[in-house]
C-alpha positions, -999 to +999 in steps of 0.1 A: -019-135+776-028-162+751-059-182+748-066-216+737-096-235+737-104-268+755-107-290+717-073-273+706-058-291+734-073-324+724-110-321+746-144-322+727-154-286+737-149-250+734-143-238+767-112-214+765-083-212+791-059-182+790-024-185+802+009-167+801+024-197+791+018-230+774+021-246+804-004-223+818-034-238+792-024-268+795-022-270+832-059-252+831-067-279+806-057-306+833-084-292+858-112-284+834-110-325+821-105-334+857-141-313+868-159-321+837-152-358+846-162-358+885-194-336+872-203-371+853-195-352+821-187-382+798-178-364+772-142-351+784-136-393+796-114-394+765-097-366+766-095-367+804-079-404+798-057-389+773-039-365+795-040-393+825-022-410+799+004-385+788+015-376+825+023-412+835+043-417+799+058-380+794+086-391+773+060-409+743+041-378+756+065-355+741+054-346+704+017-334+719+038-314+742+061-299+714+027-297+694+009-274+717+041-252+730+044-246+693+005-239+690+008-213+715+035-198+705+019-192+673-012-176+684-014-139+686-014-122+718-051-116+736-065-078+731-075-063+760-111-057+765-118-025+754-150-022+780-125-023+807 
């Protein structure tokens, strides 16, 4: 289990999404803009536009997606929590 945060995957806050995969965040990242936005949070409109963006266009899309699989993989596994 990895963890990356909702402004490491291109959205203006801090809000962390934990995933198995890259595909997991980002895919936790897709629902988190998509809330934030029907919440009337304008804040995530960019970001939330952004993504809107890169699924209709996947191929220009591609380089963000090589970007964060890369991220990802780069990141150190998530410790366990040692009050559990």
């Amino acid at each position: 289990m990895k963890t990356m945060t909702c402004r490491q995957l291109g959205g203006p806050c801090e809000l962390e999404h934990r995933g198995e995969t890259a595909d997991d965040v980002i895919k936790a990242q897709d629902r988190h803009l998509k809330d934030a936005e029907k919440a009337g949070d304008g804040t995530h409109r960019e970001a939330r536009e952004a993504m809107k963006g890169r699924w209709r266009h996947p191929k220009k899309s591609m380089d963000w997606y090589r970007d964060v699989k890369q991220a990802f993989a780069d990141l150190p596994q998530d410790q366990p929590d040692p009050r559990h």
